[in-house]
Legacy VTK file of the C-alpha trace (Angstrom):
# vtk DataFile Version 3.0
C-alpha trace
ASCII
DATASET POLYDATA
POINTS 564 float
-40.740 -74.090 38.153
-37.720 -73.916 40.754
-35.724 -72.660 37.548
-38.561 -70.394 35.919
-38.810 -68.554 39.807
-34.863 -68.218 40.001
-34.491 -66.523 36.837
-37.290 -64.361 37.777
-35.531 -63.929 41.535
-32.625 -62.855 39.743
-34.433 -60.079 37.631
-35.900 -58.542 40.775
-32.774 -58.505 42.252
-30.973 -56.588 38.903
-34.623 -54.399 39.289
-34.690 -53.486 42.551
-30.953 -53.945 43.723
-28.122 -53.009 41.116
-30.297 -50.910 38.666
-33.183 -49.306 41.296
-31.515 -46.429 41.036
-30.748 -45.946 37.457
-34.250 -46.977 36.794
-35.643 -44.258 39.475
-33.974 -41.512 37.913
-35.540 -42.324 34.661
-39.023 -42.405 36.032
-38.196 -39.137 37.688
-36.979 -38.097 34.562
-40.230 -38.974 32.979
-42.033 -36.478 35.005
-40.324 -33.902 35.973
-40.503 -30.879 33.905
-38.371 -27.738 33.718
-40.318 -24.559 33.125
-37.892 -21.612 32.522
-39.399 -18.344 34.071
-37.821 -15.407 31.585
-36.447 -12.490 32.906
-37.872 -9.082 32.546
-35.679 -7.430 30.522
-34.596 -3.729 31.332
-36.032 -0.637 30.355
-34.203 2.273 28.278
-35.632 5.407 28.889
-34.330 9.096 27.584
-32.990 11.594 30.101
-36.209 12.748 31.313
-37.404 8.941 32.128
-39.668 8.821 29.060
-39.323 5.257 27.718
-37.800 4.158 24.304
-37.832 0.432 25.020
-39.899 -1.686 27.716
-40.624 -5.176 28.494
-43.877 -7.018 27.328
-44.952 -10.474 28.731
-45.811 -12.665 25.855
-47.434 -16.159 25.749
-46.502 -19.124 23.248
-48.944 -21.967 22.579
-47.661 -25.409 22.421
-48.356 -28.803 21.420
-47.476 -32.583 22.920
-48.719 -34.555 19.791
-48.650 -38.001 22.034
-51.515 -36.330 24.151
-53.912 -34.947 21.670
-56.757 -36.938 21.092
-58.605 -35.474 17.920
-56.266 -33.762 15.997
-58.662 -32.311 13.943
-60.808 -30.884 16.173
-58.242 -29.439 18.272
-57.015 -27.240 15.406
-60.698 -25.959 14.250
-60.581 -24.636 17.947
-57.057 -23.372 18.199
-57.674 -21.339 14.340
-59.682 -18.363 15.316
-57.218 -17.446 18.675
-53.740 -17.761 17.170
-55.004 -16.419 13.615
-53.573 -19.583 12.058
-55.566 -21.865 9.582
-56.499 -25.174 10.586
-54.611 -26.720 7.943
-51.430 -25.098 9.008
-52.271 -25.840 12.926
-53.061 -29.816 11.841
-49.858 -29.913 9.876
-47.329 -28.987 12.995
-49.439 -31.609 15.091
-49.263 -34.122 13.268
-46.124 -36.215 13.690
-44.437 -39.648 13.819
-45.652 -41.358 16.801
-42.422 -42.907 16.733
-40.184 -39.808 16.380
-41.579 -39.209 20.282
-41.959 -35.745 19.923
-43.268 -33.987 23.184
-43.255 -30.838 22.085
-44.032 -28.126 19.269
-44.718 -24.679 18.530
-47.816 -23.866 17.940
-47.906 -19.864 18.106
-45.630 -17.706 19.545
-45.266 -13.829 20.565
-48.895 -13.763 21.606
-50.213 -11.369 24.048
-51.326 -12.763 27.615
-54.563 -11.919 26.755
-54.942 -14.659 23.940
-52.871 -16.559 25.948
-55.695 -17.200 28.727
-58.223 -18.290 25.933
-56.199 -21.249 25.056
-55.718 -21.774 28.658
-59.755 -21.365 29.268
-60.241 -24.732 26.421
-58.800 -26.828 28.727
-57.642 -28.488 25.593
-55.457 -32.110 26.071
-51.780 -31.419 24.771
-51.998 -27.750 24.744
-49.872 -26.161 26.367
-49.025 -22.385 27.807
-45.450 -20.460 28.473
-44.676 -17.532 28.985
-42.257 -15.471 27.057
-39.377 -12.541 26.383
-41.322 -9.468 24.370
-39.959 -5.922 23.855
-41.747 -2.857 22.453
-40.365 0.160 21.429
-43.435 3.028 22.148
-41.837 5.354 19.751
-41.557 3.504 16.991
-38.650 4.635 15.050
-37.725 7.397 17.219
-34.305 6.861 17.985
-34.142 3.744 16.581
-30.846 3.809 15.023
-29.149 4.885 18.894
-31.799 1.984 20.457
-31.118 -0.798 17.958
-32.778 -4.077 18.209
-33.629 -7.413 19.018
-32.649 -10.529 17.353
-33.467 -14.557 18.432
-30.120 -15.594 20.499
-29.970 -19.596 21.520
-32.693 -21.242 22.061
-36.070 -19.187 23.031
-34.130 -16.363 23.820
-33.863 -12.585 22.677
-30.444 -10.687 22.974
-29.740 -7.546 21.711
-29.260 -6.813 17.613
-27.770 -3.853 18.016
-26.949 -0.101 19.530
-27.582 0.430 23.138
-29.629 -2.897 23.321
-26.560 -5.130 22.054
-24.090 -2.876 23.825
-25.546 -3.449 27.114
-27.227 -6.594 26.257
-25.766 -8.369 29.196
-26.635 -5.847 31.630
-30.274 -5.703 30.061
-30.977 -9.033 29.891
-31.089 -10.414 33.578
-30.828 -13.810 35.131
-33.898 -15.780 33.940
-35.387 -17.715 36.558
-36.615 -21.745 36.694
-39.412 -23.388 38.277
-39.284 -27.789 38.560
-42.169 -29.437 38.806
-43.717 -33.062 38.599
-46.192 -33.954 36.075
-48.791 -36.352 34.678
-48.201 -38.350 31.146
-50.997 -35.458 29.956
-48.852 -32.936 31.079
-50.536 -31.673 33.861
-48.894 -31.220 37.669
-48.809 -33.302 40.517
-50.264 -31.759 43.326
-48.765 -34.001 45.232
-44.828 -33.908 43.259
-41.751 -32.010 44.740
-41.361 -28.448 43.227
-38.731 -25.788 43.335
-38.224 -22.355 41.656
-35.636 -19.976 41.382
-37.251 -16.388 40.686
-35.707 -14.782 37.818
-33.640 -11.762 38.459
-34.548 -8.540 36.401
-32.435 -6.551 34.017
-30.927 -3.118 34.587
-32.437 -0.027 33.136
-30.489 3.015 30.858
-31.143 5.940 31.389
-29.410 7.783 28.046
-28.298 11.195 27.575
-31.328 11.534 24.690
-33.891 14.255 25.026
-36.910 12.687 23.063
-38.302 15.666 21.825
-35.326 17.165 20.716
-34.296 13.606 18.552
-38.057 13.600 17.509
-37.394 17.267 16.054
-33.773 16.322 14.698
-35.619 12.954 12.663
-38.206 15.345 11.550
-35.708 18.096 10.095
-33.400 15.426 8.519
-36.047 13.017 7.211
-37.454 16.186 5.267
-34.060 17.580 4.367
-33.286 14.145 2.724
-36.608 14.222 0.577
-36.270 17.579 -1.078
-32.627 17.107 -1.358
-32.761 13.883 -2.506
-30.107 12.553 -1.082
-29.045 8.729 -0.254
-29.114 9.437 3.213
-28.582 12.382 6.273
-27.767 12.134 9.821
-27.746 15.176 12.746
-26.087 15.032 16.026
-27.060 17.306 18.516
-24.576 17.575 21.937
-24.055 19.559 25.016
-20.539 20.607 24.518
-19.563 21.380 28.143
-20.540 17.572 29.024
-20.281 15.671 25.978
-23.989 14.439 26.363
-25.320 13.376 23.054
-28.919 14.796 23.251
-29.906 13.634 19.877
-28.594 11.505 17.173
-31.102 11.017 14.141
-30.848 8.883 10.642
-33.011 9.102 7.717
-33.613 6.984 6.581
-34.267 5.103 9.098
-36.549 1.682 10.720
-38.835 0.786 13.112
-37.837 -1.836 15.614
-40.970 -3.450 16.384
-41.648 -4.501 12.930
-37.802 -4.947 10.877
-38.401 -5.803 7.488
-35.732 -7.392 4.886
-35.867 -3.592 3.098
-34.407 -2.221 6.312
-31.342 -3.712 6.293
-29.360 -0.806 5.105
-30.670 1.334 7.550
-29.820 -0.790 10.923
-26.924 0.942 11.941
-26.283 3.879 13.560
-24.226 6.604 9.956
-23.292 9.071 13.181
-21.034 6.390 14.570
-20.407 4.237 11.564
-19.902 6.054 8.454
-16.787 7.930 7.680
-16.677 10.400 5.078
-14.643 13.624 4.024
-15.848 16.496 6.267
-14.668 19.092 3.933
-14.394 22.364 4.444
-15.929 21.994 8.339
-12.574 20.253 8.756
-10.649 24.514 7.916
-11.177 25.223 11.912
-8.982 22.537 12.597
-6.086 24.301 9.897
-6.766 27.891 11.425
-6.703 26.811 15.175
-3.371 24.916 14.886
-2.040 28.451 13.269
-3.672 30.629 15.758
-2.549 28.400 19.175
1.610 28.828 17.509
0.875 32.536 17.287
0.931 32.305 13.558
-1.993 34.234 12.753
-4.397 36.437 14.159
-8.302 36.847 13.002
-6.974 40.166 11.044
-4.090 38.537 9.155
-3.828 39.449 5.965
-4.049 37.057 3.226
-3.745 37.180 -0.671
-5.510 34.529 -2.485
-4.528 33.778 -6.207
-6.912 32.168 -8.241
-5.142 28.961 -8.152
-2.214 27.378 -6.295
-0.318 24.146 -7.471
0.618 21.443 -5.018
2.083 18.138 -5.712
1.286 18.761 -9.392
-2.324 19.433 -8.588
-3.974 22.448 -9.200
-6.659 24.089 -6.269
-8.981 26.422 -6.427
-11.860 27.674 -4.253
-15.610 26.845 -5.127
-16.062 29.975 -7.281
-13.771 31.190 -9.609
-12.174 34.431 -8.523
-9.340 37.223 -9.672
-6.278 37.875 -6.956
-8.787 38.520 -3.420
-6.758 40.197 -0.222
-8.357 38.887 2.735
-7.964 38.487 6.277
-8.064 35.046 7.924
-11.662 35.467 9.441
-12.440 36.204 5.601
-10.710 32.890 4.932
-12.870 31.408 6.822
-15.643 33.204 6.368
-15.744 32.757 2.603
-14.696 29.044 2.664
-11.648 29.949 0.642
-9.441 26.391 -0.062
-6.538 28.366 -1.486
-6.455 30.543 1.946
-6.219 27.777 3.883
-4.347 25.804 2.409
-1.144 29.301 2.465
-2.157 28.698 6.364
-1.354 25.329 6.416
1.767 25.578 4.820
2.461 28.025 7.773
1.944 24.998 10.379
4.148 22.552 8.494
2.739 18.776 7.823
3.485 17.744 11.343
1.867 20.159 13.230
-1.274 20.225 10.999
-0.945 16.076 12.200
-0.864 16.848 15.577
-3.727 19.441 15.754
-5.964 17.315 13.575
-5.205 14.035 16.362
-5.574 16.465 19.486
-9.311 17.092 18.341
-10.000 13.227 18.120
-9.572 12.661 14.545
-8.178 8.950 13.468
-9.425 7.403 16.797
-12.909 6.336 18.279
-14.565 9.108 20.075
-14.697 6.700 23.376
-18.201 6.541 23.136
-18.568 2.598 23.218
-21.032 2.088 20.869
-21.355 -0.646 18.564
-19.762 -0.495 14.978
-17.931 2.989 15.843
-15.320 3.816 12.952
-12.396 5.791 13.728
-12.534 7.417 10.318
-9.052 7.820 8.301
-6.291 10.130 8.561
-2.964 8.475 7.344
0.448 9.732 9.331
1.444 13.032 7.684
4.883 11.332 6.633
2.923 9.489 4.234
1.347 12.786 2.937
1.489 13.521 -0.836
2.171 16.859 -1.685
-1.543 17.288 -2.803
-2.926 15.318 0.351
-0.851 17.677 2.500
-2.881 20.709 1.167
-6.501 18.851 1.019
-6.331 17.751 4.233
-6.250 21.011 5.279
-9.459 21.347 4.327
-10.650 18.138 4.604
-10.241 15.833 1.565
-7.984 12.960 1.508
-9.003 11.831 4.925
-12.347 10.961 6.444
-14.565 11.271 9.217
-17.197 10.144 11.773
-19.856 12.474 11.853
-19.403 12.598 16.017
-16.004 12.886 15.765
-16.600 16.280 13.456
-19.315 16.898 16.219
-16.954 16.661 18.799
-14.655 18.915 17.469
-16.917 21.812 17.298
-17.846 20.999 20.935
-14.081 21.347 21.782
-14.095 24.568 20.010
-17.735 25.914 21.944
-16.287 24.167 25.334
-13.237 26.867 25.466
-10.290 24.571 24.091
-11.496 21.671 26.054
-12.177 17.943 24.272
-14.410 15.874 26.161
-15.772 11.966 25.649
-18.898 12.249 24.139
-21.533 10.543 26.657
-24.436 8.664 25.642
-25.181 6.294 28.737
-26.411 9.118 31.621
-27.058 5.827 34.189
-27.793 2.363 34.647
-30.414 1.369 37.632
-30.031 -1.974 39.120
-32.374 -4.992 39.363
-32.077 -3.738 43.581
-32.833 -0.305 42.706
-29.704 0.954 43.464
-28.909 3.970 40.637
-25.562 4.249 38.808
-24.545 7.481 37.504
-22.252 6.976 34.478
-19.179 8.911 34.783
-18.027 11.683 33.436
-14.382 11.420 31.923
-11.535 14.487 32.676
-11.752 16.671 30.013
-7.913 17.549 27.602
-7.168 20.922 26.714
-6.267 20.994 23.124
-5.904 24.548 21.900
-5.834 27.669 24.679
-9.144 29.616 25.593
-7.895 31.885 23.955
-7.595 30.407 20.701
-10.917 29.144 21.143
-12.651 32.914 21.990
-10.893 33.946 18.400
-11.871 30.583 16.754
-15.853 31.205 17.781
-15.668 34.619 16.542
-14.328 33.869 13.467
-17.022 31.116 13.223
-20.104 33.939 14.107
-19.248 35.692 10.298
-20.123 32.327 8.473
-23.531 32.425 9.701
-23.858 35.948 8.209
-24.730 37.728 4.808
-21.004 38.256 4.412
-20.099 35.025 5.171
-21.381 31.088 3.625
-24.291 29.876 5.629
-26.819 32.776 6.213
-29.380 30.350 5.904
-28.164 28.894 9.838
-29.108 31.863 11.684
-31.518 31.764 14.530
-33.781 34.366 15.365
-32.303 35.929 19.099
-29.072 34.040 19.081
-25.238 34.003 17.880
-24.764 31.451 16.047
-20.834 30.198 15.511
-20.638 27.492 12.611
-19.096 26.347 9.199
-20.385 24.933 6.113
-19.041 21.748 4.223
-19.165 21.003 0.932
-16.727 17.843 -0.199
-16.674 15.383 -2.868
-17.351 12.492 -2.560
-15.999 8.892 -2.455
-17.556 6.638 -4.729
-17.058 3.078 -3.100
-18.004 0.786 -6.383
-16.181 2.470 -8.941
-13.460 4.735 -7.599
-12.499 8.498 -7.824
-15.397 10.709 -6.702
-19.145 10.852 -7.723
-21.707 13.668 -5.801
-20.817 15.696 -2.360
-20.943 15.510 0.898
-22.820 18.513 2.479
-22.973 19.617 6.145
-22.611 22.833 8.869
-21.687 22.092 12.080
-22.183 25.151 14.641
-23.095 25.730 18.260
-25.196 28.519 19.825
-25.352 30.909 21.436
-21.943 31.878 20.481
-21.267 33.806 23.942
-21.899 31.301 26.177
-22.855 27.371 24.014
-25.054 25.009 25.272
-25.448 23.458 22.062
-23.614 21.462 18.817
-25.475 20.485 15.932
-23.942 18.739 13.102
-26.169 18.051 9.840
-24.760 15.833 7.001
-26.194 15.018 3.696
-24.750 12.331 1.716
-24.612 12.731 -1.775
-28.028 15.501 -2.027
-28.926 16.265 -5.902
-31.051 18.613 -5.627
-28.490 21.513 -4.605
-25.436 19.969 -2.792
-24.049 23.760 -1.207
-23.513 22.793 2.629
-24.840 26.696 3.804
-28.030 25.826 0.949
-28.826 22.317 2.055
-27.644 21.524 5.435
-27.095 24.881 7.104
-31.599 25.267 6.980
-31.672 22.126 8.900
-29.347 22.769 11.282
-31.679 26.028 11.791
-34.577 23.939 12.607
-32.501 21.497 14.686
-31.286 24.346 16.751
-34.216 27.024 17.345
-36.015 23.786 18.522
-33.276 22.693 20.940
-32.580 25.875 22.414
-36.316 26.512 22.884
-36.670 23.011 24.593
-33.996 23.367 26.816
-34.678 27.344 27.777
-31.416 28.858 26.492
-32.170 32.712 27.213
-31.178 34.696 24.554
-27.809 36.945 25.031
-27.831 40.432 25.358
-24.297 40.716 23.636
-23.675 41.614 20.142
-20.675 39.975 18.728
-17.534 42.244 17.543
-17.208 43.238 13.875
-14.533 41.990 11.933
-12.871 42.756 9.061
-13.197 39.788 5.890
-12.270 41.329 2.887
-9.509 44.222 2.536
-10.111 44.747 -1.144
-13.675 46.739 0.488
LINES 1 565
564 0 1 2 3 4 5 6 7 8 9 10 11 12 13 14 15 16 17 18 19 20 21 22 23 24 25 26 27 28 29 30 31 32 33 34 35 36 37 38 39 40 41 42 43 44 45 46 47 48 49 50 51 52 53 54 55 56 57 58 59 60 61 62 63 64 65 66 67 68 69 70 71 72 73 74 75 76 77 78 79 80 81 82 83 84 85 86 87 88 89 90 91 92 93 94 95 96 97 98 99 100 101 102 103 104 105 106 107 108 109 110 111 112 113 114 115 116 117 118 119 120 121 122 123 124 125 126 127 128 129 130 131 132 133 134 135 136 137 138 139 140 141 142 143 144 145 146 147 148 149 150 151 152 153 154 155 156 157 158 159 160 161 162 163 164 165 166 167 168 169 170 171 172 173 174 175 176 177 178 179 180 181 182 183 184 185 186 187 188 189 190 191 192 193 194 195 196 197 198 199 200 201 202 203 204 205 206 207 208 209 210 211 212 213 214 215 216 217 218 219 220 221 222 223 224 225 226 227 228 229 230 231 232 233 234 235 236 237 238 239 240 241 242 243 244 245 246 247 248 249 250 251 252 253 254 255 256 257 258 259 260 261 262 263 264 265 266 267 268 269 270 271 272 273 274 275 276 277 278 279 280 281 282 283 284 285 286 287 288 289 290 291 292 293 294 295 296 297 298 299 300 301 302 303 304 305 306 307 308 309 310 311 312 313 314 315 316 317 318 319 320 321 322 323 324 325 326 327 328 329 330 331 332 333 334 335 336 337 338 339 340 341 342 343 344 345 346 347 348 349 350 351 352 353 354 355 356 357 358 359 360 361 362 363 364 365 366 367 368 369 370 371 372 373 374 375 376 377 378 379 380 381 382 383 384 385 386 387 388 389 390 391 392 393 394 395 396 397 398 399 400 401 402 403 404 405 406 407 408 409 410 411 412 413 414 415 416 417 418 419 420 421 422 423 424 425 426 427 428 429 430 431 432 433 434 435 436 437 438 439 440 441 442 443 444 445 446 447 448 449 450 451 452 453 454 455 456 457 458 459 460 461 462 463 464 465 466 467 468 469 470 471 472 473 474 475 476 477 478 479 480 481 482 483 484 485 486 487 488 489 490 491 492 493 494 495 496 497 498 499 500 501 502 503 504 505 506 507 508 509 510 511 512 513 514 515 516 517 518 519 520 521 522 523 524 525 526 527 528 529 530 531 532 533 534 535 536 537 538 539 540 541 542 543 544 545 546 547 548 549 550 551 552 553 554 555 556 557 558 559 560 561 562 563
């Protein structure tokens, strides 16, 4: 006995002496439970505060297997709230009593609503949380600028992609935690120490959008695609004096709340991401490197063979054509390749380099948006003789359609190139509102040069000139077509055409740039038959919207062809 009582003296003393502590913490342990209290993420919201994403509270239901007492049962009850079948609900509660599992997934992304039924059974081992949800009230308007959400680690949700991966961090809060003790069943100690640290909200955006304006831009482009039947079509609308991207439309395109695996493809954002040859959009690059050296003026004459040879290569223009005598306007005007390509030769390799860098091309716009390309333009020393005359109207390098956008903007903004803006500011979890700034504009061609450029542009949109179909009722329009082959990326060379018109109205005083790309259209591929109607719609709309007056100016008449 004196043995039997020593042994047991010496396990109360390892108990409550050397391993009291250690043992304390486990019991602790045991029942304490960490609830994590998600944060609310912020809101993005167009420039008008209409709302293209917003935070839902969601509910999961949840099972400790240890605790249920009739398995069975349990699920018949569970079935009709979460939608699931009994069989399915019985399978995930049924485990391996000695795997010790404490918790499963029952149902998650439920609304609270459901969420207080299960709550209302009072069911043993069924538990509640609450959880990260985001909705996107538009659906897939402006989707492709948005983005998505994806599952990050562990329960939570971080941005997918565009403005929601971008500024996921920013977005996404501090989530919160709340420690409590609890019962073997789960349920809390009134009596147990609790502490909670309140989650901290995200930020909200506030973008540079106008969401009618991208609702009529996804209408127009998402039609244009159909009857052109075409692969795919983006528009970018901008305010060229500040370089605020008021619209920026796919087609096709998705709807965030519900991605599907056939969606894929259209995820990203083609404005941003896709680089192609602009074509001839990319001539009022060529003339206003000519007319900022004093090289030409709009009136310059120019004879146009009907065929030049360079590097071995013949060009042409789009139709064939005797010996035409026109001036550069008419160059432009008409779309000629040939008469561009005589300009070009006029502003050497290097300063055709120069010009086509100053506008942006061959670097990201500064935008800051996920996936941006910088497009492709290789350094004019490593210019064939051919790729020095294409590139003067735009094949043999590529694109972003913003950075094309941009361009035009520098044109409509009198010689000035500014960082296109999509963030217009970010409100703080205190309130406190952050206007995003705007960047210093660069001169790149004189406003001069840019007055000339604009008029030149006004005779495309005519009878006389390639895009007649861009006109707007009441306004001068300034704008070029594009019409370029195009790359095929599985087996080489070119297949189809990319077709666009980029302009800006009104012409005497622009508030707006719209850019309309079709890639690879089959049901007429011309840019001023396919693109230049869109643009139309994109613009009338915009201008309406925003209350452009109409200008009581009448542009000056120049001359196009000399041979009339």
């Amino acid at each position: 006995m004196v043995g039997l009582l020593g042994v047991l003296a010496l396990r109360l003393t390892q108990l409550q002496g050397i391993s009291a502590s250690r043992y304390a913490a486990q019991a602790e342990a045991q029942r304490l439970r960490v609830i994590q209290l998600p944060a609310a993420r912020g809101a993005i919201t167009d420039r008008t505060g209409h709302t293209l994403a917003q935070h839902v509270e969601l509910r999961a239901v949840y099972a400790n297997p240890s605790n249920i007492k009739n398995v069975p049962l349990t699920a018949a009850r569970l079935a009709p709230l979460l939608g699931e079948s009994v069989a399915t609900l019985t399978k995930r509660m049924t485990t391996d009593p000695d795997a010790g599992v404490k918790f499963v997934y029952l149902a998650r992304r439920l609304t609270p609503q459901v969420g207080d039924k299960v709550t209302r059974l009072g069911l043993a081992g069924i538990g509640i949380t609450e959880e990260r949800g985001r909705t996107y009230p538009g659906g897939s308007l402006a989707a492709n600028v948005i983005g998505f959400m994806r599952s990050g680690e562990g329960d939570a949700l971080v941005g997918g992609g565009g403005m929601e991966l971008e500024y996921d961090q920013q977005l996404r809060g501090a989530d919160g935690k709340r420690q409590l003790m609890a019962n073997p069943e789960g349920i809390e100690i009134p009596s147990g120490r609790t502490s909670q640290t309140d989650p901290v909200p995200g930020s909200a955006l506030r973008l540079t959008l106008d969401r009618d304006i991208q609702w009529s831009a996804q209408n127009a482009i998402a039609e244009a695609v159909q009857s052109s039947q075409a692969d795919g079509g983006t528009v970018v609308v901008m305010d060229p004096r500040t370089g605020d991207i008021l619209a920026m439309a796919d087609a096709p395109t998705f709807d965030p709340n519900h991605i599907t695996a056939k969606d894929t493809a259209a995820l990203g954002n083609r404005a941003t991401r896709d680089a192609y040859e602009p074509g001839s959009v990319n001539k009022v690059i060529t003339m206003a490197a000519a007319l900022d050296q004093g090289l030409i003026t709009d009136q310059t004459p120019v004879t146009i063979p009907p065929s030049i040879v360079r590097g071995g290569v013949s060009i042409e223009d789009s139709e064939k054509h005797g010996v035409e005598h026109l001036t550069t306007a008419g160059v432009l005007a008409r779309s000629s390749n040939i008469g561009t390509v005589e300009i070009a030769d006029q502003v050497g390799r290097a300063g055709l380099e120069r010009a086509l860098r100053a506008f942006g091309l061959g670097a990201r716009t500064g935008l800051h948006f996920p996936g941006e390309g910088s497009g492709l333009l290789p350094s004019s020393k490593d210019w064939s003789g051919s790729q020095a005359a294409t590139i003067s109207y735009g094949q043999g390098m590529s694109a972003t359609a913003l950075q094309m956008a941009s361009v035009y903007a520098t044109v409509a903004n009198g010689g000035v190139r500014v960082t296109p803006r999509l963030v217009d500011a970010v409100t703080g979890p205190d309130g406190v509102v952050t206007t995003a700034a705007h960047p210093p504009g660069q001169r790149v061609i004189s406003a001069q040069t840019a007055s000339t450029l604009t008029a030149m542009l006004e005779t495309v949109a005519t009878n006389e000139g390639t895009a007649p179909l861009a006109q707007v009722p009441g306004y001068r329009v300034a704008g070029k077509t594009g019409t370029a082959y195009r790359p095929d990326p599985v087996h080489g060379g070119y297949q189809g055409y990319t077709s666009s018109f980029i302009g800006f109205a009104p012409a005497d005083a622009p508030r707006v740039v719209v850019e309309v790309v079709l890639d690879n259209p089959k049901n007429g591929y011309y840019g001023g038959q396919v693109a230049a109607p869109v643009f139309q719609k994109v613009m009338s709309f915009a201008l309406t919207t925003l209350g452009v007056p109409q200008p009581t100016t009448k542009p000056s008449p120049l001359v196009l062809d000399l041979d009339q």
